[in-house]
Backbone as CSV, one residue per row, in Angstrom:
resi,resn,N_x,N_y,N_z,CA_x,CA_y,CA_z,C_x,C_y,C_z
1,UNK,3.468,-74.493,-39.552,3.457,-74.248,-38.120,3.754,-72.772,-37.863
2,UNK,3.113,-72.635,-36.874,3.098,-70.491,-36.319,4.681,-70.626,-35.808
3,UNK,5.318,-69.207,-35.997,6.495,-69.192,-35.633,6.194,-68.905,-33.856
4,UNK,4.493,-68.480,-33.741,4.789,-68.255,-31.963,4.576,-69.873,-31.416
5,UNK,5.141,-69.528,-30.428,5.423,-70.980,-29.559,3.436,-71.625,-29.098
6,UNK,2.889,-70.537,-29.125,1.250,-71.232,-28.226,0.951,-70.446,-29.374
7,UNK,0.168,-71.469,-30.396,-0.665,-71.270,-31.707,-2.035,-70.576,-31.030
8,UNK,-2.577,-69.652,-32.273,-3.784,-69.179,-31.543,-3.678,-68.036,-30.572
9,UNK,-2.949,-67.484,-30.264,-2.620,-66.593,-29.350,-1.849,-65.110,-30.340
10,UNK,-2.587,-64.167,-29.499,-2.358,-62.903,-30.268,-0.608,-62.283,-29.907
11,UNK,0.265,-62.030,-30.843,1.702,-62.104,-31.081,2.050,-60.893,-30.020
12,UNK,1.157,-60.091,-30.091,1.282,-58.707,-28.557,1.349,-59.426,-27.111
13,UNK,0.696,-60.843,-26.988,0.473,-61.003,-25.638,1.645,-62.121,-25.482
14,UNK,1.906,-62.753,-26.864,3.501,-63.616,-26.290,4.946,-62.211,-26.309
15,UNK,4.690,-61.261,-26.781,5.816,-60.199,-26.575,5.742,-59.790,-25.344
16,UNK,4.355,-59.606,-24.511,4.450,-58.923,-23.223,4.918,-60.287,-22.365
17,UNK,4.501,-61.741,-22.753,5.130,-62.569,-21.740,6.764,-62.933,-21.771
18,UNK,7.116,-62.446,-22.933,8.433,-62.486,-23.097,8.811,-61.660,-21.927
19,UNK,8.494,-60.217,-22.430,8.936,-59.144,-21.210,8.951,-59.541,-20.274
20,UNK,7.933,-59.718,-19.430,7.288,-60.205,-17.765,8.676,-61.349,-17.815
21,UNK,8.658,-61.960,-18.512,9.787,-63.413,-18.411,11.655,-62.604,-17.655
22,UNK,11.769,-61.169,-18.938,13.083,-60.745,-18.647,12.637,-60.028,-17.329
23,UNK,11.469,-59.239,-17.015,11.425,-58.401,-15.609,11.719,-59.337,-14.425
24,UNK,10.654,-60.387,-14.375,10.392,-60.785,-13.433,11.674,-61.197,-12.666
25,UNK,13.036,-61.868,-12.843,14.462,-61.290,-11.918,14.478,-60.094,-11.323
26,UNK,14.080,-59.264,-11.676,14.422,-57.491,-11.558,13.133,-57.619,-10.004
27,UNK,12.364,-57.777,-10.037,11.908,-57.933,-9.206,11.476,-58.777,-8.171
28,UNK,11.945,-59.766,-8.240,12.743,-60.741,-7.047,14.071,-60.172,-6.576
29,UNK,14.597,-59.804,-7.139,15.929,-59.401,-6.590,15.941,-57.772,-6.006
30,UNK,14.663,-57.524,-5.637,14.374,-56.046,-4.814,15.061,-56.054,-3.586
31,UNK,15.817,-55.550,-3.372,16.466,-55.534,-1.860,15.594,-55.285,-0.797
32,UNK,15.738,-56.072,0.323,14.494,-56.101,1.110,14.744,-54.830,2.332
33,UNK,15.904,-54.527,1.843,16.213,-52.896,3.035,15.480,-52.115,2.084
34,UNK,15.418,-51.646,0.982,15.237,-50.674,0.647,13.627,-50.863,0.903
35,UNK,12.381,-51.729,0.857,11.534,-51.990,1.022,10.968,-51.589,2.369
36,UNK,12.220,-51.967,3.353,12.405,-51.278,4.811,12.059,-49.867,4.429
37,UNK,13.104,-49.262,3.600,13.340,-48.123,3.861,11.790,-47.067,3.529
38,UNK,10.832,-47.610,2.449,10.000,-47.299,1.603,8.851,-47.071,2.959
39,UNK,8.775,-48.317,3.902,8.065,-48.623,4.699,8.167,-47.435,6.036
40,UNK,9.356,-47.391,6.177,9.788,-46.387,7.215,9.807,-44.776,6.836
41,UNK,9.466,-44.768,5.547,9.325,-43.338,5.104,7.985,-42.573,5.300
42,UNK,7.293,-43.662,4.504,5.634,-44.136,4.902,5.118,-43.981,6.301
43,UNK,5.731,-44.265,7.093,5.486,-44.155,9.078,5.873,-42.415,9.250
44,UNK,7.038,-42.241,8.646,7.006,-40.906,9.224,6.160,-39.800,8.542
45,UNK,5.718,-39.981,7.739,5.104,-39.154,6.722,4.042,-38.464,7.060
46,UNK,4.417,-36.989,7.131,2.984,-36.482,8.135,1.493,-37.144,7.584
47,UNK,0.493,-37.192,8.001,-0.835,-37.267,7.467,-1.782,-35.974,7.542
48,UNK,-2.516,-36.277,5.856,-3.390,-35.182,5.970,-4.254,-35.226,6.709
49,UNK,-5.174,-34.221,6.698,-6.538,-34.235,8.112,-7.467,-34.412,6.540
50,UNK,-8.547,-35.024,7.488,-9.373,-35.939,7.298,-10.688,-34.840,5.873
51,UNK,-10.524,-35.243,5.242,-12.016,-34.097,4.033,-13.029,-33.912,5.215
52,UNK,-13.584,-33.060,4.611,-15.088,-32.394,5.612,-16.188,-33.876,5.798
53,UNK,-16.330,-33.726,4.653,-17.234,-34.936,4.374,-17.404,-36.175,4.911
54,UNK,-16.244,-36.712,5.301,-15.897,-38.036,5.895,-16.093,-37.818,7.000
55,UNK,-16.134,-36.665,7.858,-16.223,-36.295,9.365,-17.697,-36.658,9.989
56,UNK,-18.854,-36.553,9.022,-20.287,-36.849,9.305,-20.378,-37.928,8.719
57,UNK,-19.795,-38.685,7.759,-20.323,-39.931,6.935,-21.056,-41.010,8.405
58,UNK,-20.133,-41.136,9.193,-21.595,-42.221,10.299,-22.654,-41.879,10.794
59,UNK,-22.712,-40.409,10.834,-24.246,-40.023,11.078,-24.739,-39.865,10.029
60,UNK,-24.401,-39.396,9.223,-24.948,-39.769,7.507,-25.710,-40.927,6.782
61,UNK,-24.365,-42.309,7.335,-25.138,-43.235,7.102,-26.323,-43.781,7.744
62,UNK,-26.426,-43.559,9.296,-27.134,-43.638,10.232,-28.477,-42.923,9.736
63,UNK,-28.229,-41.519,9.259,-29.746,-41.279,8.432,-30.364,-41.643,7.812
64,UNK,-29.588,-42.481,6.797,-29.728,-42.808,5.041,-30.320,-44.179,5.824
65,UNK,-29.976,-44.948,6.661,-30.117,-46.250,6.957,-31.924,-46.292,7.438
66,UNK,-31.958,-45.532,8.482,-33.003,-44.950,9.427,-34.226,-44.437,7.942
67,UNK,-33.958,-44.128,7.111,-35.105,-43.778,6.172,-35.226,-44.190,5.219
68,UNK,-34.300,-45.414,4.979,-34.353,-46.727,4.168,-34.777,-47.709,4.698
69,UNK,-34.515,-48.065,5.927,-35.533,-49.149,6.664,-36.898,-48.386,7.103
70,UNK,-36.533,-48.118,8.111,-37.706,-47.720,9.066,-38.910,-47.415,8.131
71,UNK,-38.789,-46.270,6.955,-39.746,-45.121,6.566,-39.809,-46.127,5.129
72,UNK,-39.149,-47.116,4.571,-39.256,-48.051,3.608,-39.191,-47.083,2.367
73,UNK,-38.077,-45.974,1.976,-37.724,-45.389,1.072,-37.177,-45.515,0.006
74,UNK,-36.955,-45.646,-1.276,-36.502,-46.211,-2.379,-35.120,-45.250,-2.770
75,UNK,-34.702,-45.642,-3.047,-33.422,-44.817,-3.060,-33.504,-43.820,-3.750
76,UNK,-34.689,-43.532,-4.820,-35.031,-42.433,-5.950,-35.720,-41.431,-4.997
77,UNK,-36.529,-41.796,-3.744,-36.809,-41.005,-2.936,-35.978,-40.315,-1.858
78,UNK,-35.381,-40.897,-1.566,-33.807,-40.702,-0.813,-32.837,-39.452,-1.111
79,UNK,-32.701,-39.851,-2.585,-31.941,-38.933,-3.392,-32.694,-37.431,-3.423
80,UNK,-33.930,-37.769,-3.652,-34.446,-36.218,-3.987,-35.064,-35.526,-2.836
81,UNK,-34.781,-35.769,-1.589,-35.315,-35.521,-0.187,-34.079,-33.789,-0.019
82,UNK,-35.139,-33.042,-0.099,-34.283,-31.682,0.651,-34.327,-31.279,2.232
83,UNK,-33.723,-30.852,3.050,-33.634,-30.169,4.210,-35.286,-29.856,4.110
84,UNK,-35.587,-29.111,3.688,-37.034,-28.191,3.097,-38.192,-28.837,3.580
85,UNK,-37.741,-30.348,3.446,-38.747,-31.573,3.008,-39.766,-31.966,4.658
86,UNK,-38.453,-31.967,5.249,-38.452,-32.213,7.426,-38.992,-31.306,8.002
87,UNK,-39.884,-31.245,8.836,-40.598,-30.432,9.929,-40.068,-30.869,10.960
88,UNK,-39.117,-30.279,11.948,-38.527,-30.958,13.095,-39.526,-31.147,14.274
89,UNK,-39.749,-29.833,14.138,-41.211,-29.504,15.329,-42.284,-30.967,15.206
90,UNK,-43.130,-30.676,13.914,-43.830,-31.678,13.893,-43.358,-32.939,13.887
91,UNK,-42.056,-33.493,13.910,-41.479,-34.827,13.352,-42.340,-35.722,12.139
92,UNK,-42.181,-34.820,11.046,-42.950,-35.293,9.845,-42.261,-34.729,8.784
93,UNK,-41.886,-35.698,7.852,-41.282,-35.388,6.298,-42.407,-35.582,5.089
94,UNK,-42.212,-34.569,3.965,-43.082,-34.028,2.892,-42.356,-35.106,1.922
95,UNK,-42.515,-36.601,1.635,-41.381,-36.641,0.630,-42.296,-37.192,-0.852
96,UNK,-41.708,-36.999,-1.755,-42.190,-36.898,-3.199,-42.009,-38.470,-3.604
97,UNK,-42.617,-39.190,-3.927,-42.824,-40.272,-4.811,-42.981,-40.443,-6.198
98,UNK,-41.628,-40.422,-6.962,-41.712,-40.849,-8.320,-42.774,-42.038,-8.601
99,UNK,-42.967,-42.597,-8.095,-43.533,-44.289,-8.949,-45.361,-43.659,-8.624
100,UNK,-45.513,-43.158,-7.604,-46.691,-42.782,-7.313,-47.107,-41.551,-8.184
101,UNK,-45.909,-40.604,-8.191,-46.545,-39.374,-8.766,-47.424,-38.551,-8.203
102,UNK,-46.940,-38.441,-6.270,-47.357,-38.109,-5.269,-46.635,-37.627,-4.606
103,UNK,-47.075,-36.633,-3.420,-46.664,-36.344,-1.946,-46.936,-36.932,-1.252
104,UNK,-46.310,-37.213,0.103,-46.944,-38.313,1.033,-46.443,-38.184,2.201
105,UNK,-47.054,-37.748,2.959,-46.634,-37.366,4.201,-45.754,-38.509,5.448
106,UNK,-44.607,-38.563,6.002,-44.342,-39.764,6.754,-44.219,-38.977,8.283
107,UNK,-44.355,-39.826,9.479,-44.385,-39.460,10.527,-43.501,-40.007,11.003
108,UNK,-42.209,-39.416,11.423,-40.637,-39.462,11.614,-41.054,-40.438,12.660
109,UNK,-40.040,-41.627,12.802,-40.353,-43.033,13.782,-38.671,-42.232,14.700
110,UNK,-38.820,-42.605,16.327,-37.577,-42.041,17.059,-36.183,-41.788,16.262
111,UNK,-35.652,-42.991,15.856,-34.573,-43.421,15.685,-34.342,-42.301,14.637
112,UNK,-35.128,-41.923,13.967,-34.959,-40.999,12.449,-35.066,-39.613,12.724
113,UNK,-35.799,-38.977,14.195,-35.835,-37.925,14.334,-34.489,-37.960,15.209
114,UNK,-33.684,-38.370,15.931,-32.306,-38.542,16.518,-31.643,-38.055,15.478
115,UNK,-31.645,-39.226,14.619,-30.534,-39.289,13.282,-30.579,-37.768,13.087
116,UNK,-31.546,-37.166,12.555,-31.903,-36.336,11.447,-31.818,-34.959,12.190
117,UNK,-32.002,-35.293,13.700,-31.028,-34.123,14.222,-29.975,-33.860,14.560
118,UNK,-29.500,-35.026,14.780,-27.639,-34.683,14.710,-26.971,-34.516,13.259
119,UNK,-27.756,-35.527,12.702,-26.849,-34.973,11.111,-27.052,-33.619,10.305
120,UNK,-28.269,-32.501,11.109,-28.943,-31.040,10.460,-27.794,-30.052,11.207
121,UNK,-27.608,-30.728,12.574,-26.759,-29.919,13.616,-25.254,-30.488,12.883
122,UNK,-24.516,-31.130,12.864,-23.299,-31.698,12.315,-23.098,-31.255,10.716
123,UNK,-24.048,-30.605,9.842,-24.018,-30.232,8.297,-24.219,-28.528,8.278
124,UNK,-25.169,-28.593,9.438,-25.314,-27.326,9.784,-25.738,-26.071,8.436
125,UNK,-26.813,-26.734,7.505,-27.273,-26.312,6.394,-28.696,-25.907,6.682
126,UNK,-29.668,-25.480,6.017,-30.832,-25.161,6.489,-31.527,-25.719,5.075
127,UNK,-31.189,-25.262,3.765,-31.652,-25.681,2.568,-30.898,-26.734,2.056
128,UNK,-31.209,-26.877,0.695,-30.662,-27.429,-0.586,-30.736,-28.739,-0.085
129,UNK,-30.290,-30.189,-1.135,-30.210,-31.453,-0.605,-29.784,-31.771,0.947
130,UNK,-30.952,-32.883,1.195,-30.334,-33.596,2.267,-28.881,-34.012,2.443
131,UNK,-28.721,-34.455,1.139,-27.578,-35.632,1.288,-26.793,-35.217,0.382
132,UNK,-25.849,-34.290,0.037,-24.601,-34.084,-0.626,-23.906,-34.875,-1.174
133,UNK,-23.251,-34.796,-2.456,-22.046,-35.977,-3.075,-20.987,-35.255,-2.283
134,UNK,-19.933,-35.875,-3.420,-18.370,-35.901,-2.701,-18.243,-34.255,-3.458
135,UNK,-19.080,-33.892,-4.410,-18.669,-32.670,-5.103,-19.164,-31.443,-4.515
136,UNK,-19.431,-31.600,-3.558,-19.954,-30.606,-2.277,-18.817,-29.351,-2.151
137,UNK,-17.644,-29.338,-2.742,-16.432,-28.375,-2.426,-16.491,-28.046,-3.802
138,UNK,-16.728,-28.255,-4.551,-16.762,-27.583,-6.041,-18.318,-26.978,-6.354
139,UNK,-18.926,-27.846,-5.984,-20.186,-27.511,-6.109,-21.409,-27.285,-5.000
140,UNK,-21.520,-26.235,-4.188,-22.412,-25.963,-2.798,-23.859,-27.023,-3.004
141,UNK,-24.507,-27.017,-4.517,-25.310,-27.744,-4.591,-26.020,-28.873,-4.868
142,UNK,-24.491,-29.745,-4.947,-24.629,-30.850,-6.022,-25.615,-32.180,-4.729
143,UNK,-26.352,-32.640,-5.595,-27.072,-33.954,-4.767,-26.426,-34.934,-5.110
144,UNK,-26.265,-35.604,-3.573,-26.131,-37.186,-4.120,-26.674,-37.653,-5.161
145,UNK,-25.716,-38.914,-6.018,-26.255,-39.133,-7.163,-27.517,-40.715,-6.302
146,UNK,-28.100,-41.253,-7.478,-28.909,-42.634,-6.987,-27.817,-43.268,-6.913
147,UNK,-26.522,-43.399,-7.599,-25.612,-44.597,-7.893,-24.857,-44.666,-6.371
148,UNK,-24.783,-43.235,-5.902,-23.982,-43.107,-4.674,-24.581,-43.753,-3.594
149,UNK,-25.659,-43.020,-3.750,-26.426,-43.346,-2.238,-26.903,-45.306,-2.045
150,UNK,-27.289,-45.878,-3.917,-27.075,-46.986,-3.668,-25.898,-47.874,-3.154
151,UNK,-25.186,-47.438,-3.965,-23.382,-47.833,-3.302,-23.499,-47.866,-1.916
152,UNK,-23.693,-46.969,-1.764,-23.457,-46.691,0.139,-24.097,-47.740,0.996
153,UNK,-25.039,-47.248,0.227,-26.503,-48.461,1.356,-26.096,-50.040,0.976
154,UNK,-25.143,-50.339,0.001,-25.202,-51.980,-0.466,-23.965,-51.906,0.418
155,UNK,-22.811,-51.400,0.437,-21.691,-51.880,1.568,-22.531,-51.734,2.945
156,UNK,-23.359,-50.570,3.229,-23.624,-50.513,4.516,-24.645,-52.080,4.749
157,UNK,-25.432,-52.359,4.535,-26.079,-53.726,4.325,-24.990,-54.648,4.112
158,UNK,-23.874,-54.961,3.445,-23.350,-56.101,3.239,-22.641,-56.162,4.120
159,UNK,-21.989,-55.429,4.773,-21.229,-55.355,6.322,-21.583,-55.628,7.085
160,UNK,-23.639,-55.564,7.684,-24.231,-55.458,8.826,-25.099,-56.688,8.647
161,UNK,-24.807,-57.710,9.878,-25.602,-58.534,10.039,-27.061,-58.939,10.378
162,UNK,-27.061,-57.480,10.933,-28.572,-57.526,11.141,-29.847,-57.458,10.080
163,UNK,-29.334,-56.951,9.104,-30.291,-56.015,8.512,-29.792,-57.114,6.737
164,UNK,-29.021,-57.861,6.666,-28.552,-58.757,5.515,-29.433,-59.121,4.698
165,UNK,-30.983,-59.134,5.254,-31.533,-59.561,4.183,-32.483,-58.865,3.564
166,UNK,-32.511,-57.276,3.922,-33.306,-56.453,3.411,-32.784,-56.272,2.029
167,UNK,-33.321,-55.840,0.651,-33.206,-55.499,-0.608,-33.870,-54.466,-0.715
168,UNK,-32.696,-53.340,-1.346,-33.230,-52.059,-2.179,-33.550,-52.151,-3.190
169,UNK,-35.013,-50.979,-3.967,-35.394,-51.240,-4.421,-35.176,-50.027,-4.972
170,UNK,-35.110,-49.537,-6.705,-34.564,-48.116,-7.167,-35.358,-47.612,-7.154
């Protein structure tokens, strides 16, 4: 017979339940003022102001959304869309198609020429990517990655009822 008590079981994970066995008093017996106190430190605690970035993220998403539905964009097209790309005047975007191995002209639908002017006026850039990562302060030129902009668009879809049953496509 195994000298550990539950045969089959690796001798590291009955030592850590031993442990957890002696902690777990230690932490029931947390004083519930000082928990107060942790809480009330927390309230007064100045707060930082808000990253740059996060300040446009709803008109951001509002773009990204607007040229993922409307203009039926793949997120590989998304990603590689520059400022460069938009004719405001004309309300028409130049955008590049990997799967095609094409240019293809789209004719900006309302909702996308709105978007796409408050978020040019609010970024206030003229070149380089549309859509910036988070590394925008280290790096002036870094593009959203595909992983990001998918991320984004799957919470923004899984949150919104309207739009629940659309699927991106890479």
């Amino acid at each position: 017979m195994s000298k550990y008590r539950h045969q089959g079981k690796d001798p590291q994970q009955s030592r850590s339940r031993a442990l957890n066995r002696q902690l777990r008093p230690l932490a029931l017996g947390f004083d519930s003022q000082m928990r107060a106190d942790f809480m009330e430190s927390d309230l007064n605690r100045p707060t930082l102001n808000k990253p740059v970035h996060d300040l446009s993220l709803p008109i951001k998403d509002t773009l990204m959304m607007c040229l993922l539905i409307e203009h039926a964009l793949r997120i590989s097209e998304l990603v590689g869309l520059n400022i460069e790309n938009f004719d405001q005047s004309a309300g028409t975007a130049v955008i590049y198609s990997p799967k095609k191995s094409a240019w293809v002209t789209h004719r900006l639908k309302k909702h996308t020429r709105l978007a796409l002017d408050l978020y040019l006026a609010e970024e206030q850039r003229s070149t380089n990517p549309l859509f910036c990562g988070y590394q925008m302060v280290k790096k002036p030129d870094s593009r959203i990655t595909r992983y990001g902009a998918y991320n984004r668009a799957e919470i923004l879809l899984t949150y919104s009822s309207r739009v629940s049953a659309v699927r991106l496509t890479p």
